[in-house]
C-alpha positions in Angstrom: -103.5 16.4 -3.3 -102.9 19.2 -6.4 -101.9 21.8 -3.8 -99.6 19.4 -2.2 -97.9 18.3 -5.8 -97.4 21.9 -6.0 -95.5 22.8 -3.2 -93.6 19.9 -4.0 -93.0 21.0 -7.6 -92.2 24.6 -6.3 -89.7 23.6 -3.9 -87.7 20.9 -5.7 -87.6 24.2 -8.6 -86.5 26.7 -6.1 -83.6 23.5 -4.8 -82.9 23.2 -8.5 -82.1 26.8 -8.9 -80.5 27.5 -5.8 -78.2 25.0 -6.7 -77.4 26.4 -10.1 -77.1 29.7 -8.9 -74.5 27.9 -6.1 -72.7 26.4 -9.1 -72.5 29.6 -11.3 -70.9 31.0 -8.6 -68.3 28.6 -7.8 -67.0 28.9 -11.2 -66.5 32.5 -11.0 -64.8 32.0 -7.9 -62.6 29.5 -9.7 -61.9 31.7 -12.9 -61.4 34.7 -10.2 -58.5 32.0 -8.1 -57.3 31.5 -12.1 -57.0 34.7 -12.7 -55.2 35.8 -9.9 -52.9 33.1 -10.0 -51.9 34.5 -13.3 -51.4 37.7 -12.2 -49.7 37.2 -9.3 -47.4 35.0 -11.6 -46.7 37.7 -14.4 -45.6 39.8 -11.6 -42.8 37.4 -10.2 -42.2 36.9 -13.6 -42.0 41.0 -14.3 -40.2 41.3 -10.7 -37.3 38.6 -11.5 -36.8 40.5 -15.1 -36.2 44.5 -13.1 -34.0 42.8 -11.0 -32.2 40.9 -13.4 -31.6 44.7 -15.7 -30.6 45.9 -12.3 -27.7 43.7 -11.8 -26.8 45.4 -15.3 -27.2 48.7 -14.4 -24.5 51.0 -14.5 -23.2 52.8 -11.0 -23.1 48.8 -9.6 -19.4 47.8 -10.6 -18.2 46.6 -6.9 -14.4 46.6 -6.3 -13.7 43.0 -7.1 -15.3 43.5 -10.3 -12.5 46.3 -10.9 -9.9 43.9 -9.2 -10.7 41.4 -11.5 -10.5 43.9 -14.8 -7.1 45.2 -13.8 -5.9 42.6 -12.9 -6.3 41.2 -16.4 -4.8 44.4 -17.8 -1.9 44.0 -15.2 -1.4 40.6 -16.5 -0.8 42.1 -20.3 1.8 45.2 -18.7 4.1 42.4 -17.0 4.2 40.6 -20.3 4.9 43.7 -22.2 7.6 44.9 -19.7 9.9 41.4 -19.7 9.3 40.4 -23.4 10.1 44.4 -24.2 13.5 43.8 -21.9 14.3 40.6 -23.1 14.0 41.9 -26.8 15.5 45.2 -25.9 18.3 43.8 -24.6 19.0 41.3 -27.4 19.2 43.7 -29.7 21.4 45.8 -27.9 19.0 48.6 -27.3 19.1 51.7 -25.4 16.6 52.4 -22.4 14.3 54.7 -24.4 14.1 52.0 -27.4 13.1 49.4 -24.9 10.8 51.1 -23.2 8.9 52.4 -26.0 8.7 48.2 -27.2 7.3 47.5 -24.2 4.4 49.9 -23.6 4.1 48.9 -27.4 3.7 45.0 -26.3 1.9 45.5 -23.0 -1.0 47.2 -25.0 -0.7 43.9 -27.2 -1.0 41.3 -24.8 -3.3 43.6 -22.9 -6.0 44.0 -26.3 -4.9 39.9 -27.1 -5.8 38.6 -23.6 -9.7 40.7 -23.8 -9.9 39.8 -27.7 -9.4 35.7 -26.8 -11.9 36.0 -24.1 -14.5 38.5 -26.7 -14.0 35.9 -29.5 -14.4 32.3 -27.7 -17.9 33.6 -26.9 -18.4 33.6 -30.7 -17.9 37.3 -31.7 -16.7 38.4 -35.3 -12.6 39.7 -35.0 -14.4 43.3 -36.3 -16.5 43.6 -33.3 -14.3 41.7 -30.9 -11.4 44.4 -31.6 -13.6 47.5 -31.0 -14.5 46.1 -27.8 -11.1 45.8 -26.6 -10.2 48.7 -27.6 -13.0 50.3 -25.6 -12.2 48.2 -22.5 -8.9 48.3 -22.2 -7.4 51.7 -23.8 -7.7 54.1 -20.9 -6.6 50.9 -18.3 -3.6 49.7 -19.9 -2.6 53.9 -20.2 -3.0 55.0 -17.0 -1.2 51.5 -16.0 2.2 52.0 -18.2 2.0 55.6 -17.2 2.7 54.9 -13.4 4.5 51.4 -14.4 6.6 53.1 -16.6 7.1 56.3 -14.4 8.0 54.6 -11.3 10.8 52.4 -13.3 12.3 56.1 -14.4 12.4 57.6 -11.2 13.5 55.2 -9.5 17.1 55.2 -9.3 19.4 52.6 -11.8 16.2 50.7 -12.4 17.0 51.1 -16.3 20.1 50.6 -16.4 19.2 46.8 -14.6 19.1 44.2 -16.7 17.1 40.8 -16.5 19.8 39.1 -14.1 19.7 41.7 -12.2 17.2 41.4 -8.8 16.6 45.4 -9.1 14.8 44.8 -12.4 12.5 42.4 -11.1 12.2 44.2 -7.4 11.6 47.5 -9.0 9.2 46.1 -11.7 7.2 44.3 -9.2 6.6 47.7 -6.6 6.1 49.6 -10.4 3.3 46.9 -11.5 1.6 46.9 -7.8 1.6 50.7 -7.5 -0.1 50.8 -11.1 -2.8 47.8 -10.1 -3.5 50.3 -6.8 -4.2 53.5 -9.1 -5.9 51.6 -11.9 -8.6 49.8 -9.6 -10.1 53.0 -9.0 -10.5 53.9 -12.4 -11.8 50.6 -13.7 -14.6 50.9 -10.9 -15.3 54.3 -12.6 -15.5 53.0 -15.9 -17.6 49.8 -15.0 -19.8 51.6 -13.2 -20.7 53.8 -16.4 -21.3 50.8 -18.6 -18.1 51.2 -20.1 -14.5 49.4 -19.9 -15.1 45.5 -18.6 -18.5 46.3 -18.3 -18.6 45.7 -21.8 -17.1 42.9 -22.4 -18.6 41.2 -19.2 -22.1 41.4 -21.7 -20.6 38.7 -24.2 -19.3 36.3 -21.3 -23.3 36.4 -20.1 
């Protein structure tokens, strides 16, 4: 009878312990699941945060992305150019004087169309207008250069006034032919962190 109260005693021990050894184990194999979980979650976390700098990174300006900047600078030169004209003309202004107004006022409109943009998005006037200047300077120059060029050479195009259809033909190829040559250069700058690229950071 003692040696079979032993054997009994022994075995429902060993049972006891092979079950807590079974237990131990399954909660290292949970903590292990846990902890894997977690790591495989910091790295989606760490993956989604490189690609999100990536889309930042200069060297990715596409050409829409230049489109869209000159564009916006193009929209400044044509503003210039007919309120320069329409002043010019009503002060009775030779071609020189009128041009010179209107590179004046398509750098105006041009700075005033990127600072309304910069400053909605809550930016002090100080910063906003160094940030313009930045973005738009070398756009708007190489833009009134070949806008500007195109209406000298081409022949009577400043001697046209505003009822005149040569103006406005010869104002629209001058315009297009400076959107073609700027887009190019825009790309350049965006893709160097510089120009739009800029100013696209306080729209985001």
């Amino acid at each position: 009878m003692q040696h079979d109260a032993h054997a009994h005693h022994d075995h429902g021990a060993h049972s006891t312990h092979a079950d807590h050894e079974g237990h131990v184990g399954h909660e290292g194999h949970a903590g292990h699941e846990s902890h894997v979980g977690q790591e495989d979650h910091q790295d989606h976390q760490r993956g989604h945060h490189e690609g999100h700098g990536a889309h930042h990174t200069p060297g990715k300006a596409s050409w829409s992305m230049a489109a869209r900047a000159t564009l916006h600078c193009l929209t400044g030169c044509a503003i210039g150019e007919v309120l320069g004209m329409i002043i010019g003309t009503a002060f009775g202004w030779n071609n020189t004087q009128t041009m010179i107004l209107a590179i004046i006022l398509a750098f105006f409109f041009g700075y005033a169309l990127t600072l309304r943009g910069i400053l909605a998005a809550g930016v002090d006037f100080k910063t906003a207008f160094k940030v313009a200047l930045a973005a738009d300077t070398l756009s708007i120059a190489v833009m009134e250069i070949i806008d500007n060029g195109v209406i000298a050479l081409w022949p009577g195009a400043m001697d046209a006034h505003l009822s005149d259809p040569t103006f406005w033909i010869v104002l629209a190829i001058a315009l297009a032919a400076a959107f073609v040559i700027t887009v190019p250069v825009n790309k350049w700058m965006i893709g160097r962190g510089k120009g739009h690229a800029v100013v696209h950071q306080y729209h985001h």
